[in-house]
N, C-alpha and C positions, 0 to 999 in steps of 0.2 A: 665564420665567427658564430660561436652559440650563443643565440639569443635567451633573454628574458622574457617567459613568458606573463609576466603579472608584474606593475611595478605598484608597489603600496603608495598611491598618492590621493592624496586628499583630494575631494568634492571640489575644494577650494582651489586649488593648486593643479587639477585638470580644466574648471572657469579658465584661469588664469594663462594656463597653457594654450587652450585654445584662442583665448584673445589676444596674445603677446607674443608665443616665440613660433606657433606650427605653421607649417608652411600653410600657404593661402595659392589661390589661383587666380587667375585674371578677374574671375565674380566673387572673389572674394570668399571662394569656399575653400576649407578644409582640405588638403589631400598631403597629409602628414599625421600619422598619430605619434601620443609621446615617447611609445616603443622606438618608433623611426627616429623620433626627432635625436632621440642619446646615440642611436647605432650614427647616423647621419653625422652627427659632432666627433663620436670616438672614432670611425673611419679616417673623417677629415683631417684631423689631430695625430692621426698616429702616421699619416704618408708622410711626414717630416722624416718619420726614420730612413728612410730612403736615401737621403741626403748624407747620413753616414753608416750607409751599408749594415746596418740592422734590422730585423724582420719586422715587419708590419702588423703583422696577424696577432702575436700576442699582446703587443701593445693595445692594439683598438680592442682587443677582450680586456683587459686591462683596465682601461679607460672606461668602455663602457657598463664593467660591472661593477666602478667605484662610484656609478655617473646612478643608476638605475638600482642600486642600494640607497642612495641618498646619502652617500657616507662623504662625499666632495663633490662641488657642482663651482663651474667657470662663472665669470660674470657674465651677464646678461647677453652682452653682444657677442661672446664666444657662441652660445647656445643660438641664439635668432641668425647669427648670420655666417657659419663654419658651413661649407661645400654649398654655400648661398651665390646670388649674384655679385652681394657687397664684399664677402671676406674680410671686412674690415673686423678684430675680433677686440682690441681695446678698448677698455668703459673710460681710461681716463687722459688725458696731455697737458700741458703748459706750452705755453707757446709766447714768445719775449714781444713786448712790447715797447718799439725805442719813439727817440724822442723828436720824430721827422714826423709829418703828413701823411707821406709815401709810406712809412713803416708804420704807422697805425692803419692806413686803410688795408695794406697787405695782410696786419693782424687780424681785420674785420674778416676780410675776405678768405683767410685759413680757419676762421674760427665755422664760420659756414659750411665747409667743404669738414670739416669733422661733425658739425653737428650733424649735417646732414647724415655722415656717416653713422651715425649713433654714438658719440661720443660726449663725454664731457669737458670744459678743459678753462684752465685757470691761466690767471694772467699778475704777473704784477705789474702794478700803473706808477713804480717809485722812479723809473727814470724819466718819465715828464716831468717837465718844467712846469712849475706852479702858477699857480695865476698871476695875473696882470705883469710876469714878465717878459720882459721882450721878442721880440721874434725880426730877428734881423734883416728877413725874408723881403717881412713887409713894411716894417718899419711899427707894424701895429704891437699889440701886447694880445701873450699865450691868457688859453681858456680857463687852463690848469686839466689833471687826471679825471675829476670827479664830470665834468663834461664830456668830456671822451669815453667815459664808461656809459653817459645816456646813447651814444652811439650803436656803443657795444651791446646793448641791452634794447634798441628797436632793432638792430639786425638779427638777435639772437629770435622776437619775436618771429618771425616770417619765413622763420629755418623749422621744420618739421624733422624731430628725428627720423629718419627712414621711416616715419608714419607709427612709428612706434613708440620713442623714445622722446620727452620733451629736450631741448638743448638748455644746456645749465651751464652758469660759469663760476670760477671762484676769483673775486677780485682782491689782489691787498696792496697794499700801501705800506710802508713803512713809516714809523714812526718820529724819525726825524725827520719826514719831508715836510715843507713849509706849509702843506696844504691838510696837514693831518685834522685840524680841525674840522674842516668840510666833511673829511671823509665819513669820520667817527657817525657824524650826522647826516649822513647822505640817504640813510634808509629809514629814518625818520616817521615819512612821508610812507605806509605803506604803498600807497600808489605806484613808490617810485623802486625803477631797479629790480624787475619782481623775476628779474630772470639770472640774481646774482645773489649767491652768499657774499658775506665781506668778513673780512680778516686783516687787525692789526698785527703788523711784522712788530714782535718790541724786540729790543735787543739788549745785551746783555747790561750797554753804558747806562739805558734808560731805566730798568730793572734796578741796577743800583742807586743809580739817583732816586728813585719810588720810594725805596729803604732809608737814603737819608735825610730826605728831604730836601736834596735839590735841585740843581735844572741841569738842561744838558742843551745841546744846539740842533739847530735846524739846519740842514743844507740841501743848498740849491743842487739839484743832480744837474744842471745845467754845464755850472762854473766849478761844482763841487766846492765850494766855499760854505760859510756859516753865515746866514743872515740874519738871522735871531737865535733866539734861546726862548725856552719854555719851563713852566714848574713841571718837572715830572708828574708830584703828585697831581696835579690838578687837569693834565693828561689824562694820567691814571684813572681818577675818577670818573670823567667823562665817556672816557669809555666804560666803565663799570656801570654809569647810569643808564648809559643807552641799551647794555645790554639786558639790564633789569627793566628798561621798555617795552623791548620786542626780541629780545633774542640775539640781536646783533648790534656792533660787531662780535665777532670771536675773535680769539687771539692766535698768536703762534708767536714761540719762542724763536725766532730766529739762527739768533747766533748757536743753538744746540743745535737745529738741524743741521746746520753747516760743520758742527763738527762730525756728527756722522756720515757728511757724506763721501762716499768712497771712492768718489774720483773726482778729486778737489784742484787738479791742477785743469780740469774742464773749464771752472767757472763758480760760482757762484750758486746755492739756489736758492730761486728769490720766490715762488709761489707753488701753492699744490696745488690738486684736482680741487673740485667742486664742494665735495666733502672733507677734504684738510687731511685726508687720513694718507695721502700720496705726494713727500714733496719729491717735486722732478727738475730735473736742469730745464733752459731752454729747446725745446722741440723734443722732449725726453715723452716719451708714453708708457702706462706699464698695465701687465695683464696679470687681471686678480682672481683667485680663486678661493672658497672658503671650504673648511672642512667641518663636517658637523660633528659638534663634539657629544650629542647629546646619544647617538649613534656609536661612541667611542667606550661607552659603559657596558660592564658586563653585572650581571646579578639582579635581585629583585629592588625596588624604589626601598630609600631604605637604607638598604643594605649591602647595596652595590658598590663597584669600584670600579677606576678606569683600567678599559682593558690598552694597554700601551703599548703590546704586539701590533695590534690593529692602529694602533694609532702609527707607530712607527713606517707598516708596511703600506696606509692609506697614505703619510707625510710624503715618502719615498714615492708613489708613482703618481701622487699633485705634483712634487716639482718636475718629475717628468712630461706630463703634460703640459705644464704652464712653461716650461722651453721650448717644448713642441710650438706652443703657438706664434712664437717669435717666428719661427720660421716659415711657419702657416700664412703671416696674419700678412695680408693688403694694407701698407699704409695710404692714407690721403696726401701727403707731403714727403717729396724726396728726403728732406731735411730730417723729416722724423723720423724715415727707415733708414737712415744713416745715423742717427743716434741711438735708437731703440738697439739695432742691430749691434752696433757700439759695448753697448753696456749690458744690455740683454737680464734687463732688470725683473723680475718677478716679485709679486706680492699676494707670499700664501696666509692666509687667516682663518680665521673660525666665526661659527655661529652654533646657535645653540648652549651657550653656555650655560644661560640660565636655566634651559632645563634639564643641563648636565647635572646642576647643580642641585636641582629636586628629586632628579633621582639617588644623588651621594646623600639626600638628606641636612644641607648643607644650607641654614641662609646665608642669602646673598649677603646682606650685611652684617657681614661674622668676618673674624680675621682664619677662621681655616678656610672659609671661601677665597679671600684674598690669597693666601700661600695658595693653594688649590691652582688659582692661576697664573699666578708667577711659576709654578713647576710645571704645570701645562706647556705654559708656552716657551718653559726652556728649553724641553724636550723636543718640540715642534721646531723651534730655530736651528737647535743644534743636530735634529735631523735632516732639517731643508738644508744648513749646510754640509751635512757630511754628504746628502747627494748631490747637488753642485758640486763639490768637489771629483765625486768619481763622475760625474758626468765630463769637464772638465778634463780629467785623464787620457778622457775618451774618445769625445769630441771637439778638445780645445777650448782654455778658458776663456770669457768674454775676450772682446779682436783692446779694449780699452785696460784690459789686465796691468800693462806698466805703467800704467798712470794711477794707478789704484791704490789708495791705503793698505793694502793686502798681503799677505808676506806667505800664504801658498796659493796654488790658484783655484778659483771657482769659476764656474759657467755661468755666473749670476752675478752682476755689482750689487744687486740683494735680493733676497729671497721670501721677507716676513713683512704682512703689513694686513691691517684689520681693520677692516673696511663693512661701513652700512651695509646688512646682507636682505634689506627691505625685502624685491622681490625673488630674492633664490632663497633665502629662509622660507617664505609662506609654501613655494613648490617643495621646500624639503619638511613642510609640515613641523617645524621647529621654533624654536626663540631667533631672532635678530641680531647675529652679531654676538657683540660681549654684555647686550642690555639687559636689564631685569624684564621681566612680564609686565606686560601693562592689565592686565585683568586676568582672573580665571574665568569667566564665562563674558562668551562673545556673542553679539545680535550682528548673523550673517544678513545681505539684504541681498535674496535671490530671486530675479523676474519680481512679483508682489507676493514673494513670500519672505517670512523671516525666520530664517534658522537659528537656531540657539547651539552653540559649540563649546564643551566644558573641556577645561585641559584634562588632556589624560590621563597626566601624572595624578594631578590631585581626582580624578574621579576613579582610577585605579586602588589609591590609599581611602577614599572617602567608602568605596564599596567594603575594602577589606575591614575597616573600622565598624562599619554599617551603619554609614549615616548618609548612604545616599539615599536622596530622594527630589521625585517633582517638585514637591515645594522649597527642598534645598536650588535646586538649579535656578528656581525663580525666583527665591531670594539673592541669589549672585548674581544674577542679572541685572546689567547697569552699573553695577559697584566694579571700583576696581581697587578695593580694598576687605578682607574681609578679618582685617582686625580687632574689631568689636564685637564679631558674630560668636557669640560664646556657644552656641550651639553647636558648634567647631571645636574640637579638643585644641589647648594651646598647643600642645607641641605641634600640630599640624601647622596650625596659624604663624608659627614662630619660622617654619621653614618656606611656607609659602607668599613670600613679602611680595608686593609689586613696586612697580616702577615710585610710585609717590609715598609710599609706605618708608623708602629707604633717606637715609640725610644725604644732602649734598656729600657729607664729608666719603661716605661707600662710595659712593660714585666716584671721585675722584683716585682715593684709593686704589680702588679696581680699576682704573683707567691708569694707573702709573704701576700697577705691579705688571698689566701687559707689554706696558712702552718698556720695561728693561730688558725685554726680550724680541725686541720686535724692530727690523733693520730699521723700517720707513717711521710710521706713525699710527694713531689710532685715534680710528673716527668713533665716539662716544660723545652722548648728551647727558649733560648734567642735568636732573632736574627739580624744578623748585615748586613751591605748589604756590596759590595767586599772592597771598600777603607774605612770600618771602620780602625780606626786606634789601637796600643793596647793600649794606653790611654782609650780607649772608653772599651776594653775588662777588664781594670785595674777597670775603674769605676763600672764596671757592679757585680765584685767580691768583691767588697768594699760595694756598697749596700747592698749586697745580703746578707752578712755578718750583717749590719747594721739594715737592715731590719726584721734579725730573719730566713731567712731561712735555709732549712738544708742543702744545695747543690747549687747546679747551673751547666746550662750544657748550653756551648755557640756553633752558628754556628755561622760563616763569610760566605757569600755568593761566590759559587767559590772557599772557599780553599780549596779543592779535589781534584782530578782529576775525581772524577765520576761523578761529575756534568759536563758535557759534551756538553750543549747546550749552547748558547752566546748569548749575544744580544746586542745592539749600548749601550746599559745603562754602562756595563761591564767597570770596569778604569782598571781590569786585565783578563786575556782571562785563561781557563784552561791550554789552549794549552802553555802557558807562562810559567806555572809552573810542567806540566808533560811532555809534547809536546807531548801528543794523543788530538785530537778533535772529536769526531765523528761526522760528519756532517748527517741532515737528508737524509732520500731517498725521491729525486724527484718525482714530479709525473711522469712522464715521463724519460723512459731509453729506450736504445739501444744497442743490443748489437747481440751475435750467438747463434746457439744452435749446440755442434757439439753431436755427436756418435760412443763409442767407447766400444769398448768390455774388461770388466772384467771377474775374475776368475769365477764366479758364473751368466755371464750374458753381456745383453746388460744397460750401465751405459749414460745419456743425461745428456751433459752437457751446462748451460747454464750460460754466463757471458756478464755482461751488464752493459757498463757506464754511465756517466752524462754527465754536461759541466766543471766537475773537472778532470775524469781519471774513471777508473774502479770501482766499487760502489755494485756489488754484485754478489755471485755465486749462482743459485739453479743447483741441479741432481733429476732426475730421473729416477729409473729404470724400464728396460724392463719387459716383461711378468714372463721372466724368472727367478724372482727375484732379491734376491742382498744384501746386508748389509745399506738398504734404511737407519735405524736410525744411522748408523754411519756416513754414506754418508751427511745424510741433517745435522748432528749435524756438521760436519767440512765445509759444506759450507755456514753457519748460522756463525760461526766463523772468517772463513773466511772473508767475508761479514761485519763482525762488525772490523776487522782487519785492512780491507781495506778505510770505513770511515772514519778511527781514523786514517790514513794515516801511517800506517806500511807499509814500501817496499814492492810492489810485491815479487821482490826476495825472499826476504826474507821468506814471507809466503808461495811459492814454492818451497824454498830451505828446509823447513822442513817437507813438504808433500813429496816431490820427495824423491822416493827410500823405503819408507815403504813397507815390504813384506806384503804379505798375503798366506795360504796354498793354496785357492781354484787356485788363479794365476797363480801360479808355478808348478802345475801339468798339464796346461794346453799350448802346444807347440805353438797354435794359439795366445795367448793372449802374447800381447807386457807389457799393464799396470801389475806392480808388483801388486797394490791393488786398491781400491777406494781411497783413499788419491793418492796414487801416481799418477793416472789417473787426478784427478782434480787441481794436482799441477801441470802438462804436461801442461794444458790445458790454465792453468793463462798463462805462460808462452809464450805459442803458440801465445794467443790470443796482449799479450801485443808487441809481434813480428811482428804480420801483423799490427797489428795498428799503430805501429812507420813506418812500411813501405808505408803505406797508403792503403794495401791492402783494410782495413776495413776501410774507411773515416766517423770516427763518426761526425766529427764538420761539413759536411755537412747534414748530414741528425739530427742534434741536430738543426741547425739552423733553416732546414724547419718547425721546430713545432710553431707552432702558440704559445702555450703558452708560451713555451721560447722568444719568442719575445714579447707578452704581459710582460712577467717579463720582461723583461730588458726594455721595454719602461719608466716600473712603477721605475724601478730601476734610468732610466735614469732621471725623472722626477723629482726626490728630496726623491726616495725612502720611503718603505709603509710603514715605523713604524717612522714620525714623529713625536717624542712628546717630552713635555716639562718638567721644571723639576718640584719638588713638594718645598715645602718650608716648611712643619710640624713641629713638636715641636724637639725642641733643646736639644741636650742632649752631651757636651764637644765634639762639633762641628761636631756630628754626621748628618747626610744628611739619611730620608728615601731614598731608593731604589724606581726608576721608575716601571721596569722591573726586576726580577729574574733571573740569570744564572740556570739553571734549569738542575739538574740531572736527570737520564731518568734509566727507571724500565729494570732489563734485563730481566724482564717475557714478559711485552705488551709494549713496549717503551715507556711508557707515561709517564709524568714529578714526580720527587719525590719531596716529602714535608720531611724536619724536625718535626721531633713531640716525643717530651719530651723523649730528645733524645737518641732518634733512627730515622732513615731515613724510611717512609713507600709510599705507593703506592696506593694511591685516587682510582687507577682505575680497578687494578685486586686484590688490596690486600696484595699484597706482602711485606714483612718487612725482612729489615736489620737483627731485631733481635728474630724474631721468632714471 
C-alpha cells in the first residue's frame, strides 16, 4: 500500500494525537506516529473484505487516503483501538434497563465493561416503578428511576475509559412517568449526576396537550395503569426553566423517532447515546463516521463551490468503511453483537460546515445557508443509501431485512447521523460538526506558552483585502464576535458570524433542514447568550418541535458554574450564581519559596500572589525524592481553589494534620506529610503577609506592567466595544463576547457542541 508521505496536520491536532489515540508502550512512550496510526486503522478496516472474497489492498489504500486527506475520519474509538488489544471500535450503545434488582445491577455492571471499553451508552429509566410504590418482594416501597441513576452515575465514576476516554451516559425518562417531576429537577444540584446528560422523552399526546392547554396522564410502567394526570403546560414549562438554568434537561420527540425507526417490529426505542444524536433499540450500538465538508469545496473563498464528485466518491467509500467495521469491531456484550450484527446500522455525518460555509461565502444565518444544507445532506443520504444498496447486492442486506420498513434491500437499517465531531474535527483542523465558529482567533495554551491561532479562511480573505495585521490579530483576540469592528469591511463581518452572533431561531433552523435528511438524529446546541430570557428557551422548543426535529439541547451562556471566565458583556457573573470565579493567572506574581523537610525528604515550597491575594502553590522536591505527583497534584488544586476564591483557611484546614507513614517514623521531621507541609505553609505565608513581614503591594506596584495595566485600565479600559444589533428572535440580543468556560486539562476556553461541552485546544470532552 502506498503511503503518505506528509499529512497536513495541525500543531494542535498532532498535541492531540500524541496524547489520545498513538500507540504508547508499557513507559508510556510513543511508538506510533500519525502516518502509522491511519495505515494501522485502514489495514485493520479493510481485512473485513476477506469475509466476502474481495481484495484487501485497494480497500486499505482507500481508506487510508480518504483517512490522511482529512476528507473523513471514524470516531474516536475506531482510530484508538482498530488492530489494538481492545478492538472495541463503537463510540456509542443503549443498553435497557428493567424493572428488577437483578436487571438494573446487570445494567450497572454492562455499562462498566463498555465504558471501560471506550464507549458511551444511554439508558432509558421509564420502566422503573416510581417512587414510594410497592415492592412485593419485600413488602417495603420502590426508590423510584432518579435514585437508581445515582447508582449509575458513582459506578460510571470509578470506570476509566481505556485511560483515554471519560465514561458518559444519557439518561431519559419519559414524560408520562409518575416521577417526571424529580427527574426535570434532578440536575439542579450541579453536584449531582455530573456523569449524565438527561433528556425528556415527550410524546406526541403530551405535545398536543402543550398546544391546548390541557393535561394528559401518568402511568405507572409498573401496572401500566393511569395514576394521576398532569397540566401539560406546566410540565412544559418546568422543563423550559430548568433548562434555561443550566442547560438541562433536553428534550426528544419520541413518538418521531419511533416513526422512523426501521425495524419496528423489534421493539420500541426508548433512549439514544450520550449526545442524543443516536437513537438505538435496546443493546443496539452504532459506528459513526464524519466527512469533512469543508474539504468538499473546490475554488477560491469566495467564490467557490461544492465539488460533489468528491463528495459522492468520499460518501461512497465511508459507508464502506463504516460496514467494514461491523465486522471488524469486538463487541463487549454477546447481546449487542447480536444486535449490531442484526441491523448493521451506520451513522455517516459531517463536520466542517461552517467553514464550508465561509468559504461558499455564505452566512450561517442566511436562508441560502440553510438550503445549502438541506441539499448537502440529501445528496450524502441518498448516496450512503444508494451504496448500501449495492453493498447489499453483494454481500447481503442486514440478516433483520424482513422485519424492516424497507421495500428494497440495503446493508444498513441506517446509514446518516450527525454527531458532536469535538475531537476528530480539531485533528481534521476544521469546524465541529453542523456548528457555527465560536471565535476567529484562538489563545492556544502550550507548555507556558500561548499561541494565538487565526482562522484561515478569514486571514486568507483579511490578507487579500489588506487589512491583516499584528494589531488586527490582537484585536480578535478574546472576542468571539467581531461585529462592531468596523475596521472589518461589512461584507466580511456579514459572512463571518460566530456561534453567539447567530439567533436561536438559525440554529434551530439549521438543525431541522439537516434532520430531513439524516436516518438517526442530530446532535446540535442551541445557543443563547446570559440574559436570554425562558420565553426565548420556550420558543426555541416550540420550533424545534414545529420544525420536525428530533431533540433539541440548549445552552444559556453562564448558567454553570464551570464557565468561569467573565467579561464586561456578562448581565450575570458565574460568581452570582455559584460564588466561585476563578480568575486568570497574571503575568506576573510574587511571592517565597520556603524549605522544609518531609518524611521521605527535602519538600520547596512555593507560594505567590497577585494584586488580588494569594493565586498559587507549586513544590518541589529535593534529591532525595518524595511523593512529587501527590505533592504537585494538591498544589495544582490548591492553586485552582485559591483563584475560585475558597478561603485560605479553609484549604489549610483540610491539608493540615494529614498523616503520612514515611513522617512519623522519622523524629526530625515536624510536617506530618506533603499535604500537611503545604497547608503549614499557606498559612504561614498568609501570616507574614497580614503582618507586613512580606510587603507584596509594594513590590506588585514596582512592575511596570502593572502599571501599564492600570494606566490602560485607567484610560476607559481595553475591551471597549459596542453592541451588535442582529436578527431578532422574541427579543433576543446576540452575545458581544462569551462567558467562557475553561478546560481543566490546558485552561483554555470551552465550546458547546451538540451537546456536550469540548475543548478546541487539547481535545478534551465533557463526554468522552
Amino acid at each position: 500500500m502506498e503511503r503518505r508521505k506528509e499529512i497536513e496536520l495541525s500543531e494542535n491536532a498532532e498535541q492531540i494525537l500524541k496524547a489520545r489515540y498513538l500507540k504508547k508502550n508499557g513507559d508510556g512512550e510513543l511508538i506510533e506516529t500519525p502516518e502509522e496510526m491511519f495505515y494501522r486503522v485502514a489495514r485493520n478496516i479493510a481485512e473485513a473484505n476477506q469475509k466476502y472474497d474481495e481484495p484487501v489492498e485497494p480497500a486499505a489504500q482507500k481508506f487510508y487516503d480518504v483517512m490522511t486527506a482529512l476528507e473523513f475520519l471514524p470516531n474516536s474509538p475506531t482510530l484508538m483501538n482498530a488492530d489494538n488489544d481492545l478492538q472495541q471500535l463503537s463510540a456509542c450503545f443503549v443498553l435497557p434497563v428493567e424493572d428488577s434488582m437483578e436487571d438494573i445491577f446487570e445494567a450497572i455492571k454492562n455499562a462498566a465493561l463498555i465504558h471501560k471499553s471506550g464507549g458511551g451508552t444511554g439508558f432509558s429509566f421509564s420502566r422503573l416503578r416510581p417512587r414510594d410504590d410497592r415492592v412485593r418482594s419485600t413488602g417495603g416501597v420502590a426508590s423510584g428511576p432518579v435514585s437508581f441513576m445515582h447508582v449509575f452515575d458513582a459506578a460510571t465514576d470509578t470506570v476509566k475509559q481505556g485511560g483515554k476516554r471519560r465514561g458518559a451516559n444519557m439518561g431519559v425518562l419519559r414524560v408520562d412517568h409518575p416521577d417526571i417531576r424529580e427527574f426535570i429537577s434532578c440536575k439542579e444540584d450541579e453536584d449531582e449526576l455530573n456523569n449524565f446528560n438527561i433528556s425528556v422523552a415527550l410524546t406526541e399526546n403530551f405535545m398536543k396537550a402543550v398546544e391546548s392547554g390541557g393535561t394528559y396522564e401518568l402511568i405507572n410502567p409498573r401496572t401500566e395503569e393511569a395514576v394521576a394526570s398532569e397540566n401539560a403546560r406546566e410540565i412544559f414549562e418546568m422543563v423550559v426553566e430548568r433548562a434555561h438554568g443550566n442547560g438541562e434537561p433536553g428534550i426528544i420527540f419520541l413518538d418521531r423517532i419511533n416513526e422512523d425507526n426501521p425495524t419496528p417490529a423489534l421493539g420500541d426505542i426508548e433512549s439514544t447515546n450520550p449526545c442524543g444524536e443516536q437513537p438505538l433499540l435496546p443493546y443496539e450500538a452504532c459506528n459513526l463516521g464524519s466527512i469533512n465538508l469543508s474539504r468538499m469545496v473546490k475554488g477560491e473563498p469566495g467564490q467557490a463551490g461544492i465539488d460533489y464528485d468528491k463528495l459522492e466518491e468520499t460518501t461512497r467509500t465511508a459507508v464502506r468503511f463504516l460496514d467494514n467495521v461491523i465486522d471488524m469491531n469486538e463487541f463487549p456484550l454477546a447481546e449487542i453483537e447480536e444486535m449490531v450484527r442484526g441491523n448493521r446500522k451506520i451513522g455517516l455525518g459531517v463536520m466542517g460546515y461552517s467553514d464550508m460555509l465561509l468559504k461558499l461565502g455564505l452566512p450561517y444565518d442566511s436562508k441560502p445557508a440553510v438550503n445549502t444544507a438541506r441539499e448537502i445532506m440529501e445528496f450524502i443520504r441518498e448516496t450512503a443509501r444508494s451504496e448500501s444498496h449495492r453493498l447489499a447486492e453483494k454481500r447481503g442486506p442486514f440478516p433483520n431485512y424482513q422485519d424492516s420498513i424497507y421495500d428494497k434491500p440495503y446493508r444498513n437499517a441506517t446509514t446518516t447521523t450527525i454527531a458532536p465531531t469535538g475531537s476528530i474535527s480539531i485533528l481534521a483542523d476544521t469546524s465541529s460538526g453542523i456548528e457555527p465558529i465560536f471565535a476567529l482567533c484562538y489563545e492556544r495554551n502550550v507548555l507556558d506558552d500561548t499561541l494565538i491561532e487565526v482562522h484561515p479562511v478569514f486571514k486568507e480573505m483579511a490578507e487579500k483585502r489588506g487589512i491583516l495585521s499584528d494589531e488586527l490579530i490582537d484585536s480578535l483576540t478574546g472576542r468571539n464576535s467581531i461585529q462592531d469592528m468596523e475596521k472589518i469591511p461589512r461584507d466580511i463581518r456579514d459572512i463571518f458570524v460566530t456561534a453567539h452572533d447567530i439567533s436561536p431561531e438559525w440554529h434551530v433552523r439549521t438543525q431541522a433542514a439537516f434532520q430531513e435528511n439524516v436516518d438517526n438524529a442530530v446532535s446540535k446546541t442551541v445557543n443563547f447568550r446570559n440574559d436570554a430570557t425562558i420565553d426565548d428557551v420556550r420558543e426555541v422548543y416550540r420550533l424545534a418541535y414545529e420544525l420536525g426535529c428530533k431533540g433539541v439541547t440548549i445552552y444559556r451562556d453562564g448558567s454553570r458554574s464551570e464557565q468561569v471566565l467573565t467579561t464586561d458583556d456578562s448581565q450575570q457573573k458565574p460568581a452570582e450564581k455559584s460564588g466561585l470565579t476563578k480568575r486568570e493567572r497574571p503575568q506576573i506574581t510574587v511571592g517565597t519559596t520556603e524549605k522544609t523537610e518531609i518524611g521521605c525528604g527535602k519538600l520547596y515550597i512555593t507560594i505567590n500572589s497577585d494584586d488580588v491575594g494569594i493565586c498559587e502553590v507549586f513544590t518541589t522536591t529535593g534529591k532525595g525524592g518524595g511523593c512529587h505527583a501527590q505533592s504537585e497534584a494538591i498544589s495544582r488544586l490548591a492553586s485552582l481553589a485559591l483563584r475560585s476564591g475558597v478561603a485560605l483557611e479553609e484549604i489549610s484546614r483540610q491539608l493540615k494534620g494529614i498523616r503520612c507513614e514515611a513522617a512519623m517514623i522519622s523524629e526530625e521531621v515536624h510536617n506530618l506529610s506533603c499535604p500537611d507541609a503545604i497547608g503549614r505553609a499557606l498559612e504561614d505565608f498568609a501570616e507574614k503577609t497580614d503582618r507586613d513581614e512580606i510587603n507584596l503591594d509594594d513590590i506588585l506596584h514596582n512592575s511596570e506592567i502593572v502599571k501599564q495595566k492600570a494606566a490602560r485600565a485607567a484610560a476607559g479600559g481595553e475591551d471597549d466595544r459596542g453592541e451588535n444589533s442582529e436578527p431578532e428572535f422574541s427579543g433576543y440580543q446576540p452575545a458581544r463576547l462569551s462567558q467562557e468556560r475553561t478546560c481543566p486539562d490546558c485552561d483554555s476556553q470551552l465550546e458547546s457542541d451538540g451537546g456536550c461541552v469540548v475543548c478546541r485546544s487539547c481535545g478534551w470532552s465533557r463526554c468522552g
